[in-house]
N, C-alpha and C positions, 0 to 999 in steps of 0.2 A: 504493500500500500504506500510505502514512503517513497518506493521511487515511479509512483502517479502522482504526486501527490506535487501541488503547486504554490497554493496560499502561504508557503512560507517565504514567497518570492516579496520582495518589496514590492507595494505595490498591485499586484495581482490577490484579488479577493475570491472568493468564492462563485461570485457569478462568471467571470473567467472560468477560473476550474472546471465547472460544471459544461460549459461549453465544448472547451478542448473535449474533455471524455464524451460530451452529447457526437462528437465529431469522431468517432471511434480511437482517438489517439489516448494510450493509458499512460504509457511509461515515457520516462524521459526521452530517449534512446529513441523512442518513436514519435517523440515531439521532433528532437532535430531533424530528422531523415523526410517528415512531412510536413514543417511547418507551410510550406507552400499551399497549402492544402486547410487547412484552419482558418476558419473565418474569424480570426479576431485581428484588430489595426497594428500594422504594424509596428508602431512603436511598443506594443504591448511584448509581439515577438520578439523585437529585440531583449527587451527586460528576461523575458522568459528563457530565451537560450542562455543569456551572461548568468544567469541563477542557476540554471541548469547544469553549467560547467565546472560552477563555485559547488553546486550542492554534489556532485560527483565526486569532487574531490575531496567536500568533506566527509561522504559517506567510505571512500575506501582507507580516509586516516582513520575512522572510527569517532569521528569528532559529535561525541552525542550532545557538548555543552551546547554547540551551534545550535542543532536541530532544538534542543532545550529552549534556548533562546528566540528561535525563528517563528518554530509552528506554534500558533495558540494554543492553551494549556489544553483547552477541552477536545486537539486534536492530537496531543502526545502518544495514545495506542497506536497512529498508524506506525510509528518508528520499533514498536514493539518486535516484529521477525528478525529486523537489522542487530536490536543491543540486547537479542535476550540471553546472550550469553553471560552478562553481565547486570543480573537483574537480580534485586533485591524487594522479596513479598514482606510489609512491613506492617506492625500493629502493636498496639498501646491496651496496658493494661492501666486505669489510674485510680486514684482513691475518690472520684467524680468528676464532674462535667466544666467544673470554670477554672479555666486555666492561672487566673490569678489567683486561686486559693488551693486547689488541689495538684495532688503529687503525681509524677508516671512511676508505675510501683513495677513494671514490665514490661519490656520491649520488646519484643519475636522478630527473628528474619532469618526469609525463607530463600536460599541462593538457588533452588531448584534441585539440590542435591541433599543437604545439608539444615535443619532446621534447629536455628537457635535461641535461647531465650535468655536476656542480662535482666537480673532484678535488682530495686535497690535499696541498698545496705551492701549487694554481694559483688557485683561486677558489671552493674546499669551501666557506669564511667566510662566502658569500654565500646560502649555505641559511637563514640566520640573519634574513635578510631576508625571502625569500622565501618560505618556508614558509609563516608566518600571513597570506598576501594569501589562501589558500584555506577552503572554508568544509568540503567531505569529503577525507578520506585513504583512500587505497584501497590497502591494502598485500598479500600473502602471509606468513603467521604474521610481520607486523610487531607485534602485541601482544607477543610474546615475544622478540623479536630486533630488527628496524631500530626500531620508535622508541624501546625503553630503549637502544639503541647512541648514537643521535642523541641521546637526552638527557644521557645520561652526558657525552658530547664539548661539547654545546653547552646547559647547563643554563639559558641563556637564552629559549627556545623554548618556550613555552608550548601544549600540545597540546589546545585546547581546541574541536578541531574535532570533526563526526561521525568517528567512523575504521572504516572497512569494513574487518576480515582479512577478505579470500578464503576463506582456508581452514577455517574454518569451515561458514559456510554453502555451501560447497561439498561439505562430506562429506556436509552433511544432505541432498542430492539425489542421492548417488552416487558424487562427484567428490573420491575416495583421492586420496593421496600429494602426492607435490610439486610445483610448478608447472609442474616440466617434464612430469611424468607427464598431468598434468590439462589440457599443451596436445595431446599426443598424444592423448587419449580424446576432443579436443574437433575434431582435423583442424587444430590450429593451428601451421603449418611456420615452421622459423627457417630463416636464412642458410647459406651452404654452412659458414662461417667460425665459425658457434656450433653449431651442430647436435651435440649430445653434450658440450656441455661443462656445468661445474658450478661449484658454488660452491667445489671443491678447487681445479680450473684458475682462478678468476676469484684464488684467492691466489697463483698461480702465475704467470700473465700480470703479477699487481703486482710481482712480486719480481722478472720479468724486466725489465718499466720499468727499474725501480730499479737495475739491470745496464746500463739504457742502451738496452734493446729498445723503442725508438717503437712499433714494429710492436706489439706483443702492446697496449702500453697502448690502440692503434686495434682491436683485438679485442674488449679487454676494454671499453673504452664503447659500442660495439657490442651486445655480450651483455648489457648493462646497458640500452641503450637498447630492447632486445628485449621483456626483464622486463617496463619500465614500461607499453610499451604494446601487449602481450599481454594484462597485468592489466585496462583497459580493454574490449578485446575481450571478457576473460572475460565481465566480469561485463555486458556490453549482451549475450554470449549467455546468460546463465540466470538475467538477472533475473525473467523471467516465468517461467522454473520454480519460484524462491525463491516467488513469488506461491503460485504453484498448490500447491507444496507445503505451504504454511504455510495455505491454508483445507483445505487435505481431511484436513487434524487434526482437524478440529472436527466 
């Protein structure tokens, strides 16, 4: 999808976009070869091909901050095939919901191999590290909740990767409400041990830690480690809907 993909050209918006692809031309490679052939003014062509050239070059350095920086936020899924090698599924456990007053008591990240969980008191600090080793974030309404949380607590963390919400382009194909909702419409089953819980219980399993219950806090990274790599799952099942949805606009 990202090398169709054009609105991160200066300049060139969406009704462009949609034209070129209305014109059967998807990929870049087959912009150059027919711009002749596309009905749009040519000064737009020019713009188009000098981007085209820039954006090739920066897609074989692997330069994800560019494409970060270019495509608007609610269109950062299409780069997902390109950096998913270096993608990080991310999600906040906290002590509640206002980031002036409450704590992040758990982080999870899911690299596609590997899922990890820093709590704190024990080695939370170490997000600090690790975070910027990745090039996409893939969160559930993280624009609004875990990475302003994350930033507030660790203002040293520079977010300067692609960042996929979920939730978003997930409504745009169908896929309501909240993670948990969107695994059950998707056939995606948890644990016997998390099944029905939520983000009230995940403040409740903290508070009982904090009482001294080991047990709840092995629940509660449990449930956390679920999030991370569900969100994965999601999104390898409807990226090719994101696809198919986003040309039959045109």
């Amino acid at each position: 999808m990202l090398e169709s993909t054009y609105i991160h050209i200066p300049m060139i918006g969406a009704t462009i976009e949609k034209r070129i692809w209305k014109s059967g031309v998807r990929t870049w490679k087959e912009f150059l070869s027919e711009r002749d052939n596309i009905c749009i003014p040519d000064k737009k062509k020019s713009l188009i091909c000098a981007g085209i050239v820039d954006s090739i070059d920066r897609l074989e350095a692997k330069d994800h901050s560019f494409f970060a920086r270019s495509l608007p936020s609610s269109e950062h899924w299409r780069a997902y095939s390109h950096f998913s090698d270096k993608v990080a599924c991310v999600d906040i456990e906290t002590t509640g919901l206002a980031p002036g007053h409450d704590r992040i008591t758990v982080v999870g990240i899911y690299d596609g191999k590997e899922a990890r969980t820093y709590v704190k008191g024990i080695d939370l600090e170490e997000i600090v590290e690790e975070l910027p080793k990745y090039k996409t974030l893939i969160t559930f309404n993280g624009a609004r909740f875990d990475l302003p949380f994350i930033k507030r607590e660790f203002p040293e963390i520079e977010f300067d990767q692609l960042h996929i919400d979920l939730m978003y382009p997930l409504r745009r194909i169908g896929f309501s409400g909240g993670l948990k909702k969107v695994e059950q419409m998707l056939d995606i089953s948890r644990s016997e041990d998390t099944t029905g819980l939520s983000g009230f219980d995940a403040v409740r399993l903290w508070r009982e830690y904090e009482r001294g219950n080991q047990r709840s806090l092995e629940i509660l990274l449990e449930y956390n480690r679920e999030d991370i790599v569900n969100l994965k799952t999601i999104i390898d099942m409807v990226y090719d809907k994101l696809v198919e949805n986003k040309y039959s606009q045109c």
